[in-house]
C-alpha positions as CSV (number, residue, x, y, z in Angstrom):
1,X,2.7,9.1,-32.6
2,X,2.2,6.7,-29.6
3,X,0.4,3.5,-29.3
4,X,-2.1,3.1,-26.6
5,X,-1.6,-0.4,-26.7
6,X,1.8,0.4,-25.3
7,X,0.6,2.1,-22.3
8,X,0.4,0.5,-19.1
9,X,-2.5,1.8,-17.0
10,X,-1.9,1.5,-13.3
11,X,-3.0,2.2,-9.8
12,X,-0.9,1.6,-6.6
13,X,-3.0,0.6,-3.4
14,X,-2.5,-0.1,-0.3
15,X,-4.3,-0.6,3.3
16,X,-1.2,0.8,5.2
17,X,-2.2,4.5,5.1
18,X,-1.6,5.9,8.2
19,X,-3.8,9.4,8.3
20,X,-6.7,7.6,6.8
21,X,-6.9,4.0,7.8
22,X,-7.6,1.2,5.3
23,X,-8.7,4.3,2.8
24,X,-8.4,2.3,-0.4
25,X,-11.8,0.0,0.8
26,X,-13.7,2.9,3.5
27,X,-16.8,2.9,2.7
28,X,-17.5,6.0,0.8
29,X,-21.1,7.2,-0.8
30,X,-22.0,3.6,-0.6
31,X,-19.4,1.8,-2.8
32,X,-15.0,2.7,-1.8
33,X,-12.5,4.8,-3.2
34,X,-10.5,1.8,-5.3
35,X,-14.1,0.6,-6.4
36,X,-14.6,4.1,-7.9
37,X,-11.5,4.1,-10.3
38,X,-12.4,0.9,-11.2
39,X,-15.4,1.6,-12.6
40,X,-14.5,4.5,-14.3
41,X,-11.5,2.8,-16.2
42,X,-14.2,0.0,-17.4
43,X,-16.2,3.2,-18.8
44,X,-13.0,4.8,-20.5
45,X,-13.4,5.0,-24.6
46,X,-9.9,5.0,-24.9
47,X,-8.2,2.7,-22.5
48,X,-8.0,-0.8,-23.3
49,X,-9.3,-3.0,-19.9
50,X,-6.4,-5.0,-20.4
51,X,-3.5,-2.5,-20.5
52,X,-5.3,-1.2,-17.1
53,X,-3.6,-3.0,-13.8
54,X,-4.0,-2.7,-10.3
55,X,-0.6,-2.7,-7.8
56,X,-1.5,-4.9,-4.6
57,X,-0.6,-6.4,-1.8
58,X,-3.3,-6.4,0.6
59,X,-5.6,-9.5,0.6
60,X,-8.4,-7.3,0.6
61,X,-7.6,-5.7,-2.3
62,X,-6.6,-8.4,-3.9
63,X,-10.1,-9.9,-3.4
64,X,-11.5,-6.5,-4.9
65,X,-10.0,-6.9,-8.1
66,X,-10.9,-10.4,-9.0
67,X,-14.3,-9.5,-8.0
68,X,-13.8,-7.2,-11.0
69,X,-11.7,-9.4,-12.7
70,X,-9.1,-7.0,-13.3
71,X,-5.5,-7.2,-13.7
72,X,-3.3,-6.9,-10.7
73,X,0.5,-6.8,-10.4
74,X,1.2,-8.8,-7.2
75,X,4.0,-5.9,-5.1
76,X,5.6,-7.3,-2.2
77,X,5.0,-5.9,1.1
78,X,8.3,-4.1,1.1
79,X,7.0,-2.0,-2.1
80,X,3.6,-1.2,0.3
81,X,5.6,0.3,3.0
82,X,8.4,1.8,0.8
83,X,8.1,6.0,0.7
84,X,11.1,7.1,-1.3
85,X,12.9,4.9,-3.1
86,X,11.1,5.0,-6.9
87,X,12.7,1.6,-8.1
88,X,11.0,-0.3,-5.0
89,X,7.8,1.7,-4.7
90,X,7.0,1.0,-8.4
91,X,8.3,-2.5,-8.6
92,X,6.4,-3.2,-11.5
93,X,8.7,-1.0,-13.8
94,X,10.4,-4.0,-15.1
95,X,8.4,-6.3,-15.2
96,X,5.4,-5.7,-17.1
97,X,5.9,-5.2,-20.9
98,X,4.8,-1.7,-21.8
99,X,6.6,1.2,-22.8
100,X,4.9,3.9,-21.4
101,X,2.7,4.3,-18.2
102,X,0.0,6.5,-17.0
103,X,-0.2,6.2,-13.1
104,X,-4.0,6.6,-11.9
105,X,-5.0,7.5,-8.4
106,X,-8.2,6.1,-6.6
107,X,-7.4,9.2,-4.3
108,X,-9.1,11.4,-6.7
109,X,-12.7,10.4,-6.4
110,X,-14.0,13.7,-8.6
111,X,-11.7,13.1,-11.3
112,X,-13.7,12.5,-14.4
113,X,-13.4,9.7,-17.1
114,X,-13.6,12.1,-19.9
115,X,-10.6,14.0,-18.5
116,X,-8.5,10.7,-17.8
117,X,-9.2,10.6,-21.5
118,X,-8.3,13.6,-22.7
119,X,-5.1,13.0,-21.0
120,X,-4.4,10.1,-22.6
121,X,-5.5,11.3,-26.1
122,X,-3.2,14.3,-25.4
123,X,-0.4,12.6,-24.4
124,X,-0.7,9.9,-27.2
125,X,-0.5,13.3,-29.7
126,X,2.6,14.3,-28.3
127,X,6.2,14.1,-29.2
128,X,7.3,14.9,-25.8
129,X,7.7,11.5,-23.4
130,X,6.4,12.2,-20.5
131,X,2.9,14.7,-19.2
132,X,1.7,15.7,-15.7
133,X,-1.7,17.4,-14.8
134,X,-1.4,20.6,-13.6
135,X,-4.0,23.7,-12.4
136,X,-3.8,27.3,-13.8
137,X,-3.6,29.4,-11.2
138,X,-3.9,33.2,-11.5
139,X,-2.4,34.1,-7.5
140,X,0.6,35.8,-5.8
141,X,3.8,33.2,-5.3
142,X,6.4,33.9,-3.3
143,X,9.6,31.8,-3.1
144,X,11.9,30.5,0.4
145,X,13.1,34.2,0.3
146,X,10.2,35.9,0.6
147,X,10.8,37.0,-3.1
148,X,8.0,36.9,-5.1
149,X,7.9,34.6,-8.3
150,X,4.6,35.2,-10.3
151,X,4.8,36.9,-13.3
152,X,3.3,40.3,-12.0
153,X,1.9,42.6,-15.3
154,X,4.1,45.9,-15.3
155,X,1.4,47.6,-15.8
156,X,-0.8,46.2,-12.5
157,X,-0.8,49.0,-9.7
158,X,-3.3,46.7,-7.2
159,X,-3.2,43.6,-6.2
160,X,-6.1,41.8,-8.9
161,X,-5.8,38.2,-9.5
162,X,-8.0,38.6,-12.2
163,X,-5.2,40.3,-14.1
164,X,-2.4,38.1,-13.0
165,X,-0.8,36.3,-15.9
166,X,-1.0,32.4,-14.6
167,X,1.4,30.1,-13.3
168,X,0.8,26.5,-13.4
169,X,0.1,24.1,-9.7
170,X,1.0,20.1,-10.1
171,X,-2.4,18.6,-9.7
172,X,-0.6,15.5,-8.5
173,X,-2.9,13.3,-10.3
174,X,-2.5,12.2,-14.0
175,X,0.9,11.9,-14.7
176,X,2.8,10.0,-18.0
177,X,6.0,9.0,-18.6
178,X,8.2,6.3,-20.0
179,X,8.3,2.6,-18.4
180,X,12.5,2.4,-18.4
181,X,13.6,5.6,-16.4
182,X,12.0,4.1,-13.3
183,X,15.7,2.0,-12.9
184,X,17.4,5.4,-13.0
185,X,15.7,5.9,-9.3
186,X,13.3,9.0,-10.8
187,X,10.0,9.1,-12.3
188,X,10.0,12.0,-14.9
189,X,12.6,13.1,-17.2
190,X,12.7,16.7,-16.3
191,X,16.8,16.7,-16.2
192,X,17.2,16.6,-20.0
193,X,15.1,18.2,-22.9
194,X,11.7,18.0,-23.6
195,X,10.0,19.1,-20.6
196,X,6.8,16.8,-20.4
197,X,3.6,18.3,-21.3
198,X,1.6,20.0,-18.9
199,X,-2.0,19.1,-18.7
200,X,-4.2,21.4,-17.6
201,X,-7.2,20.5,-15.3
202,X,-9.6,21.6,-13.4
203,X,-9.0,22.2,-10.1
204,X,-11.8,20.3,-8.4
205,X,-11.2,17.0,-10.3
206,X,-7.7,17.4,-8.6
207,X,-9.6,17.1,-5.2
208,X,-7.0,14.6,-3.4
209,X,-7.9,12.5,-0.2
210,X,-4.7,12.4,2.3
211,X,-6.8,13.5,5.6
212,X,-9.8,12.1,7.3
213,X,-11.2,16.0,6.8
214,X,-10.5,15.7,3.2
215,X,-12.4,12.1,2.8
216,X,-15.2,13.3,4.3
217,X,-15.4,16.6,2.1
218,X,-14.7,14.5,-1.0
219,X,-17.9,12.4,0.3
220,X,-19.9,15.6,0.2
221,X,-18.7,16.6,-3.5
222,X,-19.1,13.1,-4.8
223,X,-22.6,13.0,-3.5
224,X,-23.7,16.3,-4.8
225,X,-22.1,15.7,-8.4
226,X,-22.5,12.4,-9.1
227,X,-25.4,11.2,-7.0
C-alpha cells in the first residue's frame, strides 16, 4: 500500500506553445487554463496542497503561483523548450524528494476533481508502480498494414460497435509512475513486468487543448458544464 504523502503532484507549464500562444494564462471563461487546475487541486479530498507543485519558468507563471501561493519547481529555460529528452523535460525528477509522481495537465479543463481522485485512490490501492488514464472504446482498429487489430466477436456478421468487445485509447491525461526511472531517459516502466494500471475515464474529461479550434470548443464545454 502506497503513501500519498509520497506522491509528488505536478504540472509542467510553459508560455512557449507554439499552436496556441501563451495558452497556460489565455483568458478562458473568465479565469485561464493553469488557474483552473489550480483550483481544482486546492478542492481535491485526497491530495495534500503541499505534495502539489507547479513546473515554471515563465515570469508570468511564476507570478500566478505565488498569487496562489503554491509550490513551484523553478525549470530552466532549456527544460521549457526541451521536446524529447525525458531527463531534461522533467528536470525535477531528482530533485524533489518523493517517490512517486502523478503528472497533472492544465490542458484538460473538463477533467473533474473527483476523477483526479479516484485516480489517485486507485493507484494508491495498487501493487503495480505505475497507472495511465485510458478511454474504452468499442470501434474498428486497424494497424500500419491495413490489418485489423480489434478483437472482432466471431460471431458478429455486421459491422455493430455496439457488439464490439473494447479496446482501450491513452487519454493522455492522468498518468503515475515512480520518481527514479525518469534517469533511465523513459517515463513508464512498460519494458519489464507489471504493466501499470489502466484507468478508465471518460472520454470528455480527456478533452485535450493542443489547437486554437480545440481551446475554443473546450470554452464552449466548460461553459455549458460548469458555468
Amino acid at each position: 500500500m502506497k503513501d500519498v504523502k509520497d506522491i509528488l503532484f505536478i504540472c509542467q507549464a510553459r508560455l512557449a506553445s507554439q499552436r496556441v500562444p501563451q495558452k497556460m494564462i489565455k483568458p478562458f471563461c473568465g479565469t485561464n487554463l493553469l488557474q483552473i487546475l489550480i483550483d481544482k487541486v486546492k478542492s481535491s479530498k485526497v491530495i495534500p496542497i503541499e505534495n502539489f507543485y507547479l513546473s515554471l519558468y515563465d515570469s508570468e507563471l511564476i507570478d500566478l503561483a505565488l498569487r496562489n501561493n503554491v509550490n513551484f519547481f523553478k525549470r530552466s529555460e532549456k527544460s521549457a523548450l526541451e521536446e524529447n529528452e525525458t531527463k531534461i523535460i522533467w528536470e525535477w525528477h531528482n530533485k524533489l524528494p518523493f517517490k512517486y509522481v502523478i503528472m497533472l495537465s492544465a490542458c484538460n479543463p473538463l477533467l473533474k476533481i473527483e476523477t483526479i481522485d479516484s485516480f489517485t485512490k486507485s493507484f494508491l490501492s495498487s501493487e503495480k508502480q505505475g497507472s495511465f488514464g485510458v478511454i474504452a472504446k468499442k470501434q474498428y482498429f486497424w494497424d500500419q498494414n491495413k490489418k485489423m487489430i480489434s478483437d472482432w466477436p466471431s460471431h458478429q456478421k455486421v459491422m455493430n460497435t455496439k457488439t464490439m468487445n473494447v479496446t482501450y485509447e491513452a487519454a493522455h491525461c492522468l498518468y503515475a509512475s515512480r520518481m527514479d526511472i525518469i534517469k533511465d531517459g523513459y517515463w513508464m516502466d512498460t519494458k519489464t513486468p507489471p504493466e501499470p494500471d489502466l484507468f478508465v475515464m471518460n472520454e470528455l474529461e480527456a478533452f485535450d487543448i493542443d489547437y486554437q479550434w480545440q481551446f475554443d470548443t473546450a470554452e464552449v464545454l466548460y461553459k455549458n458544464k460548469v458555468a
